[in-house]
ZALUM-574722 format. One line per 8 residues: for each residue x, y, z of C-alpha. Coordinates in steps of 0.2 Angstrom, whole numbers, plus 5000, padded with zeros to 4 digits. Each point is the difference from the previous one (the first is absolute). Layout:
X Y Z; ...
! end
This chain:
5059 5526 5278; 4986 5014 4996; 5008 5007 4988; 5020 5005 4990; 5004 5013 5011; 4996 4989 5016; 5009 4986 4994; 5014 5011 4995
5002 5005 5020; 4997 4982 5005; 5016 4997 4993; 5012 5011 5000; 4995 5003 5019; 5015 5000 5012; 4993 4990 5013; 4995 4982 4998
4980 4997 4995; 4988 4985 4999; 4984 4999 4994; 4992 4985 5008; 4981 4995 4995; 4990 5000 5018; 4989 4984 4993; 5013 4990 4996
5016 5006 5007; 5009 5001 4985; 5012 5010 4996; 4991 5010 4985; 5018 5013 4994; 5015 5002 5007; 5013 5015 4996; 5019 4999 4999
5003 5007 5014; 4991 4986 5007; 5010 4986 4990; 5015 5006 5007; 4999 5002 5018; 4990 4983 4999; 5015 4993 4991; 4987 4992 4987
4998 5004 4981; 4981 5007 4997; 4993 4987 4991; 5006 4989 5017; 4989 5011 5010; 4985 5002 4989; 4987 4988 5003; 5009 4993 5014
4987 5000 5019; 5006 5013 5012; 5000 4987 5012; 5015 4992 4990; 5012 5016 5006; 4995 4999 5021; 4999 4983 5003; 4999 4997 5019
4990 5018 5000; 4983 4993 4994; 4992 5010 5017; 5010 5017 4999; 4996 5001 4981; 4980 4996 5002; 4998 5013 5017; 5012 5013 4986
4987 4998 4984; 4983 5002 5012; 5009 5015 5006; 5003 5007 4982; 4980 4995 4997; 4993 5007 5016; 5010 5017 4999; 5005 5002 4983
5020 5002 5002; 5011 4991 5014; 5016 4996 5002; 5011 4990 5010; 5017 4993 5004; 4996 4983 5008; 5001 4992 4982; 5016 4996 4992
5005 4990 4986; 5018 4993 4993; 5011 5003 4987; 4999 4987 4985; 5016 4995 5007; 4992 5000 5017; 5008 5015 5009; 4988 5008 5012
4993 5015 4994; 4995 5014 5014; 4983 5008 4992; 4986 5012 5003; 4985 4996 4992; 4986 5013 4993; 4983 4991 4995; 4988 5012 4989
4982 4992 4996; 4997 5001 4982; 4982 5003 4990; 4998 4990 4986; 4987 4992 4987; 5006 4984 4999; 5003 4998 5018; 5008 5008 5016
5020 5000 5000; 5014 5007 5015; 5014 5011 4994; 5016 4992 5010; 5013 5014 5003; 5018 4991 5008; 5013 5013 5008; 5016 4994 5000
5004 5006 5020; 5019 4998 4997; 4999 5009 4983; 4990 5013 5011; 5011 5001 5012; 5016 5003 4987; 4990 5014 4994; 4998 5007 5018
5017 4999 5001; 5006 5007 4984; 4989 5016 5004; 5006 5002 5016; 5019 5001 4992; 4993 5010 4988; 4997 5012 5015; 5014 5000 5008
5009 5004 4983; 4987 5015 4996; 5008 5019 5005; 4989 5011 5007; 4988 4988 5008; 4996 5006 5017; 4997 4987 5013; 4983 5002 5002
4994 4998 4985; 5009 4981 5000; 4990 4995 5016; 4986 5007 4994; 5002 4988 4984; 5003 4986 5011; 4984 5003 5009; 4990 5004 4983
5007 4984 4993; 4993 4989 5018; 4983 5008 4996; 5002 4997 4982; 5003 4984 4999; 4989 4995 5014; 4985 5008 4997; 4992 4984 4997
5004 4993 5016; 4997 5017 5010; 4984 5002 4992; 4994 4983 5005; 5007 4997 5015; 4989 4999 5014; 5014 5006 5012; 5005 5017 5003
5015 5007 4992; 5009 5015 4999; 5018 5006 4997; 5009 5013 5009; 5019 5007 4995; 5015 5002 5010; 4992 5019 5007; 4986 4987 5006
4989 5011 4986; 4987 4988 4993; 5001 4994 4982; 4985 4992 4995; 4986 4992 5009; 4990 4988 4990; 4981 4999 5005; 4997 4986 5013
5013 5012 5010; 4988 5015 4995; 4984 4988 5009; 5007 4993 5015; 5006 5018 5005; 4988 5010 4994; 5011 5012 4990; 5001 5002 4982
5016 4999 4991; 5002 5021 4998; 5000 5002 5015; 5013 4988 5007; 5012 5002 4984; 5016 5012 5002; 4996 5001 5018; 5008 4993 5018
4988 4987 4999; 5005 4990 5020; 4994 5017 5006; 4984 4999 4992; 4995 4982 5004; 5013 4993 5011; 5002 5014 5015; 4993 4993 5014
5003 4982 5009; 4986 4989 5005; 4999 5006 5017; 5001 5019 4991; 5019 5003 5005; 5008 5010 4987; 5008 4992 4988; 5016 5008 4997
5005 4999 4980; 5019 4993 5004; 4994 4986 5008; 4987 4994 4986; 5005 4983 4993; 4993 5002 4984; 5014 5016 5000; 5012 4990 5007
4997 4986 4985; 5010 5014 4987; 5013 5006 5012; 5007 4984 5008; 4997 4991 4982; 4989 4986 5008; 4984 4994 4997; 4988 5005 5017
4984 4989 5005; 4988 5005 5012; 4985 4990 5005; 4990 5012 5011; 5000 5018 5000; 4988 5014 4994; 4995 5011 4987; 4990 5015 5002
4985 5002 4987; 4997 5017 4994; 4985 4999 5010; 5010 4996 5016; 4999 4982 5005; 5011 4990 5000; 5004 4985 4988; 5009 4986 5008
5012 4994 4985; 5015 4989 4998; 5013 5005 4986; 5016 4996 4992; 5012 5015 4995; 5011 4993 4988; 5016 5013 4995; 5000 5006 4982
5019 5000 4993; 5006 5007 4982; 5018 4994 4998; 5009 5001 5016; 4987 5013 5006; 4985 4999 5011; 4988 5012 4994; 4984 4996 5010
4989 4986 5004; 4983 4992 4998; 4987 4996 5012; 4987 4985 4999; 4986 5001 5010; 4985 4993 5005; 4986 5004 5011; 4998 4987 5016
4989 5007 5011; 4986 4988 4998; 5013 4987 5003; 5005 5008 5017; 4983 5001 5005; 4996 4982 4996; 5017 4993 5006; 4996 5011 5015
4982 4993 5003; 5008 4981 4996; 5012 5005 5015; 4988 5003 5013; 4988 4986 4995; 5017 4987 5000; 5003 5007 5018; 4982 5000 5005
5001 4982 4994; 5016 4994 5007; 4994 5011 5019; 4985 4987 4999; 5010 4987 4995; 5013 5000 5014; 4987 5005 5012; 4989 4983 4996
5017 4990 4997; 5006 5006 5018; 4982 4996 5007; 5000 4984 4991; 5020 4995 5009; 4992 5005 5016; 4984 4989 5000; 5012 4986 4993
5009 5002 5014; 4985 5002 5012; 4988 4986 4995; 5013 4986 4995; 5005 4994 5014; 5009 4984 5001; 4989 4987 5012; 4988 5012 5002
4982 5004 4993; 5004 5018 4991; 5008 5008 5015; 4987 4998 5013; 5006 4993 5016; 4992 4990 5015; 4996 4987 5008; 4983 5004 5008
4983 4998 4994; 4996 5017 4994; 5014 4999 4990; 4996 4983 4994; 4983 5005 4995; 5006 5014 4989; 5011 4986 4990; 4985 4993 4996
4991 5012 4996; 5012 5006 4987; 5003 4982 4992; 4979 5000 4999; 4996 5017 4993; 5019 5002 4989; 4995 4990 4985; 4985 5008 4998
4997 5019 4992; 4988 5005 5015; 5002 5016 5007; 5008 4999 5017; 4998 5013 5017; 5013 4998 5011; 4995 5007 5017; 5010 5002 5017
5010 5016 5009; 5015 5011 4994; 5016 4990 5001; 4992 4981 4997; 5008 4997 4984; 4983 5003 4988; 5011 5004 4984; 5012 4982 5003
4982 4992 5001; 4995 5008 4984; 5017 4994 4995; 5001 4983 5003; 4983 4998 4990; 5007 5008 4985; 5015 4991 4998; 4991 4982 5005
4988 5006 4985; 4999 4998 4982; 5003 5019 4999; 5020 4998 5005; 5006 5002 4988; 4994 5019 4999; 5002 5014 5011; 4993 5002 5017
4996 5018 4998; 4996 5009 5019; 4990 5016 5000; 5000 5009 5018; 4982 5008 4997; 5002 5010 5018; 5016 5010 4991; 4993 5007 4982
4993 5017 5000; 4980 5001 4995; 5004 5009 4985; 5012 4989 4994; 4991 4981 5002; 4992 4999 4984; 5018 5003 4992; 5010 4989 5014
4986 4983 4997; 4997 5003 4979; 5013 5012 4995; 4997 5016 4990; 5005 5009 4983; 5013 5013 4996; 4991 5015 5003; 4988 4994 5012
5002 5012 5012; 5012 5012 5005; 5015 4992 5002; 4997 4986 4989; 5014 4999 4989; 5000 4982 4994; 4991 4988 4999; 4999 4988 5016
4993 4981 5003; 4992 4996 5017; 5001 4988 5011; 4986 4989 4990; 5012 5001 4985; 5012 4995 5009; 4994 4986 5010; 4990 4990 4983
5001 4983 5001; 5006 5001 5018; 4995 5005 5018; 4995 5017 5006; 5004 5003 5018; 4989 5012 5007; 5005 5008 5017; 4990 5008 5013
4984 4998 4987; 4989 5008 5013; 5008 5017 4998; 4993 5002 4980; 4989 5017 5000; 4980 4992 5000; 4997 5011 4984; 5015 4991 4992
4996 4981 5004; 4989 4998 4986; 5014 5004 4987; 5007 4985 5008; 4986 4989 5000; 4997 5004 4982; 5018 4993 4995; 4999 4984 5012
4982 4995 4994; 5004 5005 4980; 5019 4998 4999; 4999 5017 4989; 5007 5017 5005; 5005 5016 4988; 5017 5010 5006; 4994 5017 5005
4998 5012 4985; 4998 4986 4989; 4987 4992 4990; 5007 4981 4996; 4991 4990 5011; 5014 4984 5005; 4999 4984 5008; 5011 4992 5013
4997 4983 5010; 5006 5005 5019; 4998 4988 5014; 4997 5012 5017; 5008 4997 5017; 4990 5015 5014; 5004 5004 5017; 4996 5007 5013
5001 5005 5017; 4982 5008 5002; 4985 4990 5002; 4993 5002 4982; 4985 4993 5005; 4997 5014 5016; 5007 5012 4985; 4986 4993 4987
4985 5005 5014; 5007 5017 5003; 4999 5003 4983; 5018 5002 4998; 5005 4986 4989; 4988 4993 4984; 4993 4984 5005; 4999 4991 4983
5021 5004 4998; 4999 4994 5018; 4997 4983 4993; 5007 5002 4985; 5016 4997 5010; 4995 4990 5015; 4998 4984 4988; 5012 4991 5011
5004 5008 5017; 5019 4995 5009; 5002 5008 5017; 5017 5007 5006; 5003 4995 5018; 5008 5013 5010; 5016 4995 5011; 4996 4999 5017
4987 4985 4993; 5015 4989 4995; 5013 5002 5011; 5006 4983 4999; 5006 5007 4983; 5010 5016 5009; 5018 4990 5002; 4999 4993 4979
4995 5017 4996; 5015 5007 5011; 5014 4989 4993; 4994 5004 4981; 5004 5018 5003; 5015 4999 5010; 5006 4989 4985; 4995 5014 4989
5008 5014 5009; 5014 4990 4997; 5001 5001 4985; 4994 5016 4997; 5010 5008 5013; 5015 4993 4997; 5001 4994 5019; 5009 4984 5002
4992 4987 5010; 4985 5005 5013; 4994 4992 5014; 4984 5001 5011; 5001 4994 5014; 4983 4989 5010; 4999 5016 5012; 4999 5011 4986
4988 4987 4990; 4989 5001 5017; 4997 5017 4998; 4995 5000 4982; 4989 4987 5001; 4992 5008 5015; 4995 5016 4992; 4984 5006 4992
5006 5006 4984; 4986 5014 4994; 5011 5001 4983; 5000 4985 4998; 5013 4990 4989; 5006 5017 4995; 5004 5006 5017; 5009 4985 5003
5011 5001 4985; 5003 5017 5003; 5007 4997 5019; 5010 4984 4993; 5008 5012 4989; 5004 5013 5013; 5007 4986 5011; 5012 4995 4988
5007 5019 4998; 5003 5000 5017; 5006 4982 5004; 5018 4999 5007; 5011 4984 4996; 4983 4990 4991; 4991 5004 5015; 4982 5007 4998
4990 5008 5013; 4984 5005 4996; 4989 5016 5007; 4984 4995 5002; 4986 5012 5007; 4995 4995 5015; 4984 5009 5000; 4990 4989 4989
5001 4985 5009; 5002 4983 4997; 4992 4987 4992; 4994 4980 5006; 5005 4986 4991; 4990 4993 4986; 4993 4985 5012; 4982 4996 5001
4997 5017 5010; 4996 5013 4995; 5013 5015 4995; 5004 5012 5017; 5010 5014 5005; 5010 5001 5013; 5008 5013 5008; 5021 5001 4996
5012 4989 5005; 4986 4987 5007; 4999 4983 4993; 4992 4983 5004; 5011 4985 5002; 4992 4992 4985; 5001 5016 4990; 5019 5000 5005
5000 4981 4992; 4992 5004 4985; 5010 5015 4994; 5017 4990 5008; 4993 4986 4987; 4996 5012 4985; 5018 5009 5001; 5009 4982 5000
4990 4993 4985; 5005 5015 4992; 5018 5001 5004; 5001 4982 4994; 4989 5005 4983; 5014 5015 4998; 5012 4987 5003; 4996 4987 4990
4997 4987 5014; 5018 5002 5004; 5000 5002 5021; 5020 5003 5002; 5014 5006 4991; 5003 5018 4989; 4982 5003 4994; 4991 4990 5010
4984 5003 5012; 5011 5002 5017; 5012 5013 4992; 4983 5007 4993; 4990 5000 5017; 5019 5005 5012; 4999 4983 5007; 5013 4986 5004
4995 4985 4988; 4996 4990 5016; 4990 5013 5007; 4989 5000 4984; 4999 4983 5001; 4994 4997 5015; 4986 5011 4998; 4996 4993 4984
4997 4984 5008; 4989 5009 5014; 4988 5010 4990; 4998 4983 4990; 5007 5005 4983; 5005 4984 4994; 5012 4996 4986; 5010 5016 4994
5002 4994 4984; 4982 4999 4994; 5001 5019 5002; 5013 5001 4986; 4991 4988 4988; 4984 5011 5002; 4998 5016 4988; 5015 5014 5002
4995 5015 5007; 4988 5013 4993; 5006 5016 4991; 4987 5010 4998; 4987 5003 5011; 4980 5002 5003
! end
């Protein structure tokens, strides 16, 4: 010790004291206070490692002594040490840093808790038996002592805390309270301090003092947690704050409470910002997990080649094309009228690629505004623009490693084609109000319905993006080109009405077949869906009927002659035949090459079984059941 009077309070201290040697952790002195809470005798203790006394505690005690050497004095309660005996001891712990020549040493101070607490009790009786004590001076000890005893903790505390009595008149407010709020302690102390800082709701309904919880905490006895309400600053804004008011009793008698509090709003605001960008990321992820179940559903179609269905040549041209051109990463322009089925083209050649496993992302380039391409193609930067509130990935983004379907490309403004040509020729792009320049490996699907090429010599569409894309050409044949193709087509979306109608069995019968197959379709494959599906609405006990403009004509058969039109209602013999031919091969196809029986072609087509047979044998379709052991019907269409 430094010196006799020192030593002389070192020992005849009441509480407990070590003096442990920061070098070598050695306990350097010990008083007898210490010696008999510890249950050892002095000479037991001195010499002996600190660590000896907290085994198990090794990490508590080393965060504890940087604490005492960062800060100078520290203390703490999650230390305990036992009895000689090895009864638990319940103790507070006071580390001071001591100066000294010969090397740096810790002052340990152990409060008894239990002792403390006897003494809280004693005094509190020592109250009650004290004449001429008024009440308030006994809550106002209880207060004093709460402030008194933790000053440590309230003075350290990175929370806010403040007491209030059982007037709701505030009692001491140490100062991470006076910082979040604003306030300093004069002014808040010995005032109604929920009508200073707690008035108003979030929304800035009042807030009616009755039904405060921190209030509530000393009149119903019960500890009240509230994890999102506001504070008001002595400037005015509010503090988003959770807080605990825990009741504050002496005896049997609850004088008041104490409030914990901490400031959250930077929590909120990032919890708020982490909310939107987990629904922004979930919106995208249902939107491509639904696209993705829908082109499942499309383009894998069991014995058929990715949902494209016929038998004629045009159609069978296409299939190969697609099995050429799929393996490769050339650029693709799909050409051909409204309704022809482009995008199952660009389809079928994504999922027959290497790129399946991707997304098929498709970009209607006829619907985006001009002001917002840039951001619908490369995606843009919170705070763009107006209205730019996050950031957003564009359809590039999206579609990396996988195909980009781009719809009605001719309709791209000509000043905005060479943004585009830049990103297919250098696989680069930067988001809109941003500088990172990133890469992406997109294989592009185009089409069309314009003649680009008549669009290039107007000067309407850039020639070199015009064969950028057209690496590999694939025209789209319209309907009334193919119509030996009409009755497959037919049965695929009766079947599909079907199902998604919830009909029951349908039926076309040959008349009705006649008819489609004689009409012109101008919508092509989309028309004809379309009227399938109105058919079904409207069909009565299975029985479709079809409306068919008669205005447009029919169509010839696909024979050697060329396609003509002829005026309603008149056919040729032979044209007859052919489409008697088409609807039977179909009905059979539906039917699985089953002629008779529930299912079968006749009940398909309203004939007796004989009756279909016998005409079978006269348009000379030979051996049903070869139809059955061909590919099942087609359900998606070009």
């Amino acid at each position: 010790m430094a010196d006799g009077r020192t030593a002389s309070s070192f020992e005849s201290a009441p509480d407990a004291a070590l003096v442990v040697d920061l070098a070598s952790g050695l306990i350097l002195d010990a008083n007898p206070a210490a010696a008999e809470l510890l249950g050892h005798p002095y000479e037991a203790l001195r010499g002996r490692p600190v660590i000896e006394l907290h085994r198990g505690q090794e990490p508590a005690l080393i965060v504890f002594t940087e604490a005492v050497l960062s800060k100078g004095t520290y203390w703490t309660r999650t230390l305990s040490a036992a009895h000689a005996t090895g009864r638990p001891l319940r103790l507070e712990y006071a580390g001071t840093l001591m100066r000294r020549d010969e090397g740096d040493a810790m002052l340990l101070t152990l409060y008894d808790l239990d002792q403390r607490r006897r003494r809280e009790i004693d005094a509190e009786g020592e109250l009650y038996m004290r004449d001429g004590i008024a009440e308030w001076q006994r809550v106002e000890r209880v207060f004093r002592d709460i402030e008194r005893e933790n000053q440590l903790i309230l003075q350290a505390a990175g929370e806010g805390i403040y007491g209030v009595n059982a007037e709701g008149r505030t009692t001491f407010v140490n100062p991470a309270a006076e910082r979040i709020l604003g306030w300093p302690a004069e002014d808040l102390l010995g005032r109604d301090i929920h009508s200073i800082v707690h008035h108003h709701r979030p929304d800035g309904s009042e807030y009616p003092a009755h039904e405060c919880p921190i209030y509530a905490a000393f009149r119903l006895g019960k500890v009240q947690r509230v994890s999102d309400e506001v504070f008001w600053g002595r400037d005015g804004r509010p503090i988003w704050v959770e807080y605990t008011s825990t009741p504050i009793r002496a005896g049997e008698t609850v004088v008041g409470a104490v409030i914990v509090f901490r400031d959250i709003s930077q929590r909120r605001e990032a919890d708020e910002r982490l909310r939107a960008a987990l629904a922004e990321v979930d919106r995208l992820r249902e939107r491509l997990e639904l696209e993705n179940a829908y082109l499942q559903e499309e383009i894998r179609l069991s014995g058929n080649h990715r949902g494209i269905i016929g038998r004629s040549a045009a159609v069978q041209k296409i299939l190969q094309q697609v099995e050429l051109v799929a393996p490769t990463d050339a650029s693709v322009l799909v050409t051909g009228e409204s309704g022809t089925g482009k995008e199952l083209i660009a389809r079928a050649i994504h999922e027959a690629s290497q790129r399946s496993g991707r997304p098929l992302i498709r970009v209607n380039c006829a619907a985006i505004p001009r002001e917002l391409f840039e951001s619908e193609f490369f995606g843009h930067a919170r705070g763009a623009f107006t209205g730019a509130l996050r950031d957003r990935v564009g359809r590039f983004e999206l579609a990396d490693g996988g195909t980009l379907f781009l719809d009605e490309v001719g309709e791209i403004p000509l000043d905005l084609q060479g943004k585009l040509l830049r990103v297919l020729q250098e696989g680069q792009f930067e988001r809109v109000g941003e500088e990172r320049t990133r890469k992406v490996d997109v294989r592009i699907v185009a089409a069309t319905n314009r003649d680009l090429r008549q669009e290039v010599e107007r000067g309407r569409f850039r020639r070199d993006l015009y064969f950028r894309l057209n690496v590999f050409p694939i025209e789209s044949p319209p309907l009334r080109e193919r119509p030996e193709d009409i009755p497959l087509l037919a049965v695929h979306f009766m079947r599909d009405a079907e199902r998604k109608l919830n009909t029951g069995a349908l039926t076309l019968s040959e008349g009705e077949m006649r008819k489609l197959t004689a009409y012109a379709w101008p919508g092509n494959v989309r028309e004809l869906q379309n009227l399938i599906e109105r058919a079904a609405i409207l069909a009565r006990q299975g029985r479709m009927r079809v409306d068919v403009p008669a205005s447009a004509g029919v169509i010839a058969p696909a024979s050697g002659a060329a396609t003509q039109i002829h005026p309603a209602g008149i056919e040729t013999e032979q044209e007859r035949r052919a489409r008697e031919r088409a609807n039977i091969l179909a009905a059979l196809e539906a039917a699985g090459g089953k002629v008779s029986g529930p299912g079968g072609a006749a009940a398909l087509l309203g004939l007796r079984p004989t009756t279909l047979a016998s005409r079978i044998r006269a348009l000379g379709i030979h051996a049903p059941r070869r139809v059955a052991e061909r590919r099942p019907a087609l359900d998606a269409a070009v």
